[in-house]
C-alpha positions in Angstrom: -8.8 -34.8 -15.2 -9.8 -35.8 -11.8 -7.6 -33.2 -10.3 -8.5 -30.6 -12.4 -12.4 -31.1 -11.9 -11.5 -30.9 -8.7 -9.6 -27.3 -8.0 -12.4 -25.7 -10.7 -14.7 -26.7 -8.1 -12.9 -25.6 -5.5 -11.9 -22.2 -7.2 -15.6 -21.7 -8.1 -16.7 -22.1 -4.8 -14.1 -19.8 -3.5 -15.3 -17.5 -5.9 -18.9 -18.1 -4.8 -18.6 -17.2 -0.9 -15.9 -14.2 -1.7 -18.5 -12.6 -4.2 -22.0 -13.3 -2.3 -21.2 -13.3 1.4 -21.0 -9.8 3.2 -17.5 -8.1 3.8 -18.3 -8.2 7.3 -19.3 -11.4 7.9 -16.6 -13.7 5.6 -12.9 -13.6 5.7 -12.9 -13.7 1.9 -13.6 -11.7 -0.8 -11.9 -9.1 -3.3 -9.3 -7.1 -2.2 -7.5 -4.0 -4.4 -3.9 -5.1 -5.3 -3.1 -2.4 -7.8 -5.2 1.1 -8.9 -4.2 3.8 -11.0 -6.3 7.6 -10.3 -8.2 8.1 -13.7 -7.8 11.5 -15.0 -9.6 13.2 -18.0 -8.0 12.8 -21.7 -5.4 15.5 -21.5 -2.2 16.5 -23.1 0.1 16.7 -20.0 2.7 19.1 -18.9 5.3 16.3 -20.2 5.8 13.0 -22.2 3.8 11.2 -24.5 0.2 10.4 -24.0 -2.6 8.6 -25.8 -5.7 9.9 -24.2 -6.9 12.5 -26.4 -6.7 10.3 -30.1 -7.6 7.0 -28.2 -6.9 4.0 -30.4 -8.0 2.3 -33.2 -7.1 -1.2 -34.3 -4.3 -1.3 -32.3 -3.1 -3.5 -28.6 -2.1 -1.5 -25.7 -0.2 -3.2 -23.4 0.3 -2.1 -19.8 2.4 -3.5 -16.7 1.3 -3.6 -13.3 2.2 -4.7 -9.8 0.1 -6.4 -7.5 1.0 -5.9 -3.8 -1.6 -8.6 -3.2 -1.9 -12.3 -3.1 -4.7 -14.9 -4.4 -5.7 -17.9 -6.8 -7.8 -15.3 -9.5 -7.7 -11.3 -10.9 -10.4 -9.5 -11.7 -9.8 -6.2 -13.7 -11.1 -2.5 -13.7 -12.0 -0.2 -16.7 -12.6 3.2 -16.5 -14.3 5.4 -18.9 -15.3 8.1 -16.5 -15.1 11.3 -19.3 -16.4 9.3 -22.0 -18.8 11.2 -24.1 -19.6 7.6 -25.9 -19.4 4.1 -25.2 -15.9 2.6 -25.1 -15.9 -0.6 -27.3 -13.2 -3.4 -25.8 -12.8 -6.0 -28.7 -10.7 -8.0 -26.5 -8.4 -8.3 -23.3 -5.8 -10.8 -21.2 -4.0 -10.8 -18.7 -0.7 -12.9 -18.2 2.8 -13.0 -16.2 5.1 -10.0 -17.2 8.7 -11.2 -18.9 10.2 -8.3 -19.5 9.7 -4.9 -21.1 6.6 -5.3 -23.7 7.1 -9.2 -23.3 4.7 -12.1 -21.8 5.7 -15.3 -20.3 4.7 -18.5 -22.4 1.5 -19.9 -21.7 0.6 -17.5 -19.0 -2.0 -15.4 -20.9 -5.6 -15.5 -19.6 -8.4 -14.2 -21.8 -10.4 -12.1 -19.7 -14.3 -11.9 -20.4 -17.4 -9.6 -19.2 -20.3 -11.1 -18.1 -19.4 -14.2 -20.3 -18.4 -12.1 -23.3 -14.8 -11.9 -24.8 -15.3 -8.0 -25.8 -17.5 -5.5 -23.8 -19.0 -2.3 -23.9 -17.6 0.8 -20.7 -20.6 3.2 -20.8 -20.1 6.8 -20.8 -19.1 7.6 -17.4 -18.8 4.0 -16.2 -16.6 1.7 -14.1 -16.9 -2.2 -15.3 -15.3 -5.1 -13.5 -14.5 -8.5 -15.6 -15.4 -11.8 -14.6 -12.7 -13.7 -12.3 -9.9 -14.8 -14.0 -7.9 -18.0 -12.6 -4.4 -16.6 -12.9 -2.8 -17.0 -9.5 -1.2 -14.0 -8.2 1.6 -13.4 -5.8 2.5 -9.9 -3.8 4.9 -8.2 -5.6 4.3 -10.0 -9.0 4.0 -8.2 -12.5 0.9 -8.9 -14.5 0.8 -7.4 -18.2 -2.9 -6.2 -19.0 -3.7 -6.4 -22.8 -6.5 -4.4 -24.5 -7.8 -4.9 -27.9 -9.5 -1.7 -29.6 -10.7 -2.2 -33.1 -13.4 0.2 -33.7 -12.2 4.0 -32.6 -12.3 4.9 -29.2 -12.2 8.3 -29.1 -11.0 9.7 -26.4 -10.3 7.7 -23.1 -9.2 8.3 -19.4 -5.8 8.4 -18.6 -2.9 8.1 -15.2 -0.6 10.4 -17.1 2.3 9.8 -14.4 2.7 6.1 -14.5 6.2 6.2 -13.8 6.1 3.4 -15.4 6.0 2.1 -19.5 2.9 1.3 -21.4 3.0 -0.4 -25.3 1.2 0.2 -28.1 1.2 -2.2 -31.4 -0.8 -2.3 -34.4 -3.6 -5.0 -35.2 -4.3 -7.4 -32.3 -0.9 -8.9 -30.4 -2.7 -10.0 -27.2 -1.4 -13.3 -28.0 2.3 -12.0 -29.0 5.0 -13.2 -26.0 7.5 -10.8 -27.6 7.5 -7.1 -27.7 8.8 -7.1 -31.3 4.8 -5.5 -32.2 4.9 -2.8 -29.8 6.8 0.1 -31.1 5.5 2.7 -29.2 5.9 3.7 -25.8 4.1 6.2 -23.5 4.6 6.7 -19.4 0.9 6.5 -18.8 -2.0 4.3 -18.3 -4.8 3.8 -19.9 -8.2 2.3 -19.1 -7.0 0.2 -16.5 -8.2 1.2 -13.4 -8.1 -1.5 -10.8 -6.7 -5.0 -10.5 -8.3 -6.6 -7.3 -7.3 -10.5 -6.1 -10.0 -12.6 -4.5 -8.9 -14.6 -1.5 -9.1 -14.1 2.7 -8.6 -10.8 4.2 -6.2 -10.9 7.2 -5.1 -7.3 6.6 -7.2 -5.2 4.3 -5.8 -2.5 1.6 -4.1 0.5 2.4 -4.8 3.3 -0.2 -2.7 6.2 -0.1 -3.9 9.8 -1.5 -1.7 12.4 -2.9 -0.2 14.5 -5.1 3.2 13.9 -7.5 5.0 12.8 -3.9 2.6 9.6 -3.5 2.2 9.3 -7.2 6.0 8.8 -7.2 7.7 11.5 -9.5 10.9 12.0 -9.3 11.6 8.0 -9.0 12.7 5.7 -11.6 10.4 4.4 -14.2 9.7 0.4 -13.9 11.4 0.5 -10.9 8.0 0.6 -8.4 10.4 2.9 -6.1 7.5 5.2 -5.3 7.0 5.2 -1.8 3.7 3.2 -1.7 5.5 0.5 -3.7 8.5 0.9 -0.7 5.2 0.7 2.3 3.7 -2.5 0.4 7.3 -4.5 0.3 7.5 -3.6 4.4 4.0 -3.8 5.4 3.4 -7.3 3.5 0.2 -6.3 2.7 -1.8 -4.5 -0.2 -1.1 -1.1 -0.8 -3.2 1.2 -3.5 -1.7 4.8 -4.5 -4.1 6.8 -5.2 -2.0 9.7 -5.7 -2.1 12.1 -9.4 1.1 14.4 -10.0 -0.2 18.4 -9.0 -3.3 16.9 -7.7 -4.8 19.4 -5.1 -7.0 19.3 -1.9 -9.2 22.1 -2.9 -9.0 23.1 -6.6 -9.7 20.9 -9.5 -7.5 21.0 -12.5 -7.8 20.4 -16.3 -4.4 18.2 -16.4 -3.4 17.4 -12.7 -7.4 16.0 -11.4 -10.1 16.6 -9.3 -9.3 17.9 -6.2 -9.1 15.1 -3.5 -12.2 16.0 -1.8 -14.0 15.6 -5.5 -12.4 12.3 -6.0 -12.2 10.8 -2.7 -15.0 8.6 -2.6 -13.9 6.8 -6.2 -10.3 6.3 -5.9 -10.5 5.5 -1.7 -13.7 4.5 -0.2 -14.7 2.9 -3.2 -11.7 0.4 -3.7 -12.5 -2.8 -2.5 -11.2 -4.3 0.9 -9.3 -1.0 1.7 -9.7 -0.6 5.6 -7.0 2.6 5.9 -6.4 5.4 4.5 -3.2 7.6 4.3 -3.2 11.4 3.3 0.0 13.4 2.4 -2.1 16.6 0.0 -1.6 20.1 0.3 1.3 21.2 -1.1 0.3 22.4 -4.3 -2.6 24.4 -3.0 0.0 25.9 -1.3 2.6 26.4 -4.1 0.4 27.0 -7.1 -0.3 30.6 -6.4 3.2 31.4 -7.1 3.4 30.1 -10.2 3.0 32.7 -13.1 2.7 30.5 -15.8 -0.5 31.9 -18.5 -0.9 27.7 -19.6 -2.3 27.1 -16.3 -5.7 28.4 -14.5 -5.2 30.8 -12.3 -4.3 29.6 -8.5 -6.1 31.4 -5.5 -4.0 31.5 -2.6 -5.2 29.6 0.0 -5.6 29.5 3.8 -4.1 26.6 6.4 -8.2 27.1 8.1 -9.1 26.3 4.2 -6.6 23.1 3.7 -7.6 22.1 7.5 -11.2 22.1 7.0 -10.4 19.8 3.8 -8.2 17.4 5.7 -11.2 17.4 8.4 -14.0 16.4 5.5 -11.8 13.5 4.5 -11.5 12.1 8.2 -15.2 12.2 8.8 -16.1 10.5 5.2 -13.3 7.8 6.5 -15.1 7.4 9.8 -18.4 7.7 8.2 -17.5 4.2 6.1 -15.8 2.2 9.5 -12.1 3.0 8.0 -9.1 4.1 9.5 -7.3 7.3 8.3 -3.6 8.5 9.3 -2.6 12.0 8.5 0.8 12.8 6.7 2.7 15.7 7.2 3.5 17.6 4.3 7.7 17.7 3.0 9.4 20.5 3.1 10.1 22.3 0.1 12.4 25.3 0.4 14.2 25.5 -2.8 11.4 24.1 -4.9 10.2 26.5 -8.0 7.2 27.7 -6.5 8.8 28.1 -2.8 7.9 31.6 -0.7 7.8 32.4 2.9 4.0 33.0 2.8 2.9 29.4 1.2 6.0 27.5 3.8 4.6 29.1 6.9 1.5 28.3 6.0 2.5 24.3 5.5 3.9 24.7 8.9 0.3 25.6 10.3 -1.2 22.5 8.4 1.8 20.2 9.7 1.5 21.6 13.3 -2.5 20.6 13.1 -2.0 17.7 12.1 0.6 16.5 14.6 -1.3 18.0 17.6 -5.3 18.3 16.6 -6.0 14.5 17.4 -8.4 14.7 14.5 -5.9 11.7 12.7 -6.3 8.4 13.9 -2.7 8.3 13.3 0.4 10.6 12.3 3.2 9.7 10.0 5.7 12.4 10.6 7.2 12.7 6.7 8.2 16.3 6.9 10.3 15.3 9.5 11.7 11.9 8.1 13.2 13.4 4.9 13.9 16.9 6.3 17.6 18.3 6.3 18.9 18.6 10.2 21.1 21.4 8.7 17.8 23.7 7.1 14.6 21.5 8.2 13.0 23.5 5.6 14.4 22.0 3.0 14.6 17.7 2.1 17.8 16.3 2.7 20.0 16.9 0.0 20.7 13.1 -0.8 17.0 12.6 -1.1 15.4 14.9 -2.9 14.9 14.5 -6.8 16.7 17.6 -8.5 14.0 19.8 -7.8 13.7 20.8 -4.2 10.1 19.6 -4.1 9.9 15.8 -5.0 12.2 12.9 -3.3 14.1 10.4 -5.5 14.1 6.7 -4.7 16.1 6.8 -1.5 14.0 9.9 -0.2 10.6 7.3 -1.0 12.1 4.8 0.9 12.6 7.2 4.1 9.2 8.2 3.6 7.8 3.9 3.7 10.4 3.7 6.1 8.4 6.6 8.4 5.5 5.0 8.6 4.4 3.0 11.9 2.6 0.0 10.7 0.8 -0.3 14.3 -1.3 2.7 13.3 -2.1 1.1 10.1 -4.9 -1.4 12.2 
């Protein structure tokens, strides 16, 4: 008992300093480990998806993996397009055993300002109270959320590249996955999942399109390459990347564009002190596309994409962060491929190697390009379609990336 009375008072204290002190004055505080980029309820271009029914009386369950480390969790919800409030009933969090499964005795109910269920305003982010569930890098947490009364529609990452779980009634408490019969490749809610603890090295968030959101790699393998750049970096990496997200075009079923959403998904996240950008492509490559589902595409200029990549620098400067520019893959043989839209990437590509305007460069195009057609990825690491990598082209791409210019 002693003991016990003992690390509570320790963990609250922790708690207490990382919570009240500033970032810049303590070594300790709350740190992103894992964030999804919330989209609008949609019905995507593929797979199942939740987000335009919502749920009612009925546990979604949803896997994550923290690339950081620390004693307590705290958890983000999202309900950014909500037209009414979002009513939680209930939600834990515990150790992942398997697909749908918990390990024993590792479930945590997680509360909101005291309070077992909660209310996400329209619009609103809310953050739970600390949970004492220690973490480790590289660990899989399984997030559980109770929805009795209907939710109506709720945000949505609809690439997880990863599975989600869906049971009737209220399994929170189930260890097996024998409830959850259904399965989408999406999340949900879930937003964020930050550890407290000291900050040697802060966050790295990584914006993008489908190539930082990881498409093309293996679902619940975490072979995207931010996944590949945590494992190497040993430190916290967010990917804040949303299959055919844009720089300068919003989009009913792939985003905001990255200038709209910056400041949310980046400079927002806690303890994230760098910032990697690899965006462009599909401004590039979605003028091509003649497909009457989808808005119509303008084509655009390297001066527009330039002066895009320059607004993102400065809002990084502006908040004290770090930012490292990404060249953008090659993509000759991809669906929406022309001469126009590649000569055009090379401008961007050639800006950002030799403008200066980067604090640092990670040379991509270059990393996963074939030496036989440099226009084109290598044929061993590219996806099926010309355009994405698979899980060895990802781990060229981590591979590519100086960690000196991280800071």
């Amino acid at each position: 008992m002693r003991t016990r009375t003992l690390l509570s008072l320790l963990f609250a204290g922790l708690l207490t300093v990382a919570v009240t002190a500033p970032a810049t004055a303590s070594p300790l505080g709350w740190t992103a480990g894992w964030a999804a980029s919330p989209q609008a309820p949609t019905q995507p271009l593929q797979g199942q998806n939740w987000s335009l029914g919502g749920f009612t009386d009925q546990t979604l369950r949803q896997v994550v993996r923290s690339t950081s480390t620390g004693p307590a969790i705290r958890i983000r919800l999202t309900h950014t397009w909500g037209t009414q409030p979002l009513r939680v009933t209930a939600a834990s969090v515990a150790d992942t055993a398997g697909p749908g499964a918990i390990r024993s005795g590792s479930s945590r109910t997680v509360t909101f300002n005291g309070s077992r269920n909660t209310i996400v305003a329209p619009g609103g982010l809310l953050t739970s109270d600390p949970v004492p569930l220690p973490v480790t890098a590289g660990q899989h947490l399984t997030v559980s959320l109770y929805f009795a009364p209907p939710t109506g529609p709720v945000a949505t990452h609809w690439n997880a590249q990863a599975t989600s779980y869906l049971a009737k009634g209220d399994h929170r408490g189930d260890t097996g996955a024998e409830a959850f019969t259904e399965k989408s490749e999406a999340w949900y809610v879930l937003a964020g999942v930050d550890t407290v603890g000291p900050r040697h090295r802060g966050a790295v968030a990584t914006l993008g399109d489908s190539i930082t959101d990881g498409y093309g790699s293996t679902v619940d393998a975490d072979h995207r390459y931010p996944d590949y750049l945590a494992d190497r970096l040993h430190r916290p990496v967010i990917n804040a990347g949303i299959s055919g997200n844009r720089l300068l075009a919003d989009s009913p079923c792939c985003g905001e564009r990255a200038t709209a959403r910056y400041q949310r998904d980046v400079l927002d996240q806690p303890g994230v002190c760098t910032v990697i950008v690899l965006e462009g492509i599909n401004d590039i490559g979605f003028p091509e596309i003649n497909d009457p589902s989808l808005p119509p595409s303008p084509k655009v200029t390297a001066a527009q994409l330039i002066a895009a990549h320059r607004e993102l620098i400065a809002r990084a400067h502006a908040r004290g962060l770090r930012i490292i520019g990404a060249t953008v893959l090659p993509y000759k043989g991809a669906a929406y491929f022309s001469e126009e839209g590649n000569a055009t990437r090379k401008q961007v590509n050639d800006w950002v190697r030799g403008s200066g305007a980067y604090d640092g460069i990670a040379d991509l195009d270059r990393a996963v390009a074939d030496p036989a057609d440099p226009e084109r990825i290598r044929p061993d690491l590219q996806a099926g379609d010309w355009l994405h990598p698979n899980d060895a082209g990802y781990l060229v791409m981590a591979q590519a990336v100086n960690p000196d210019l991280l800071g």
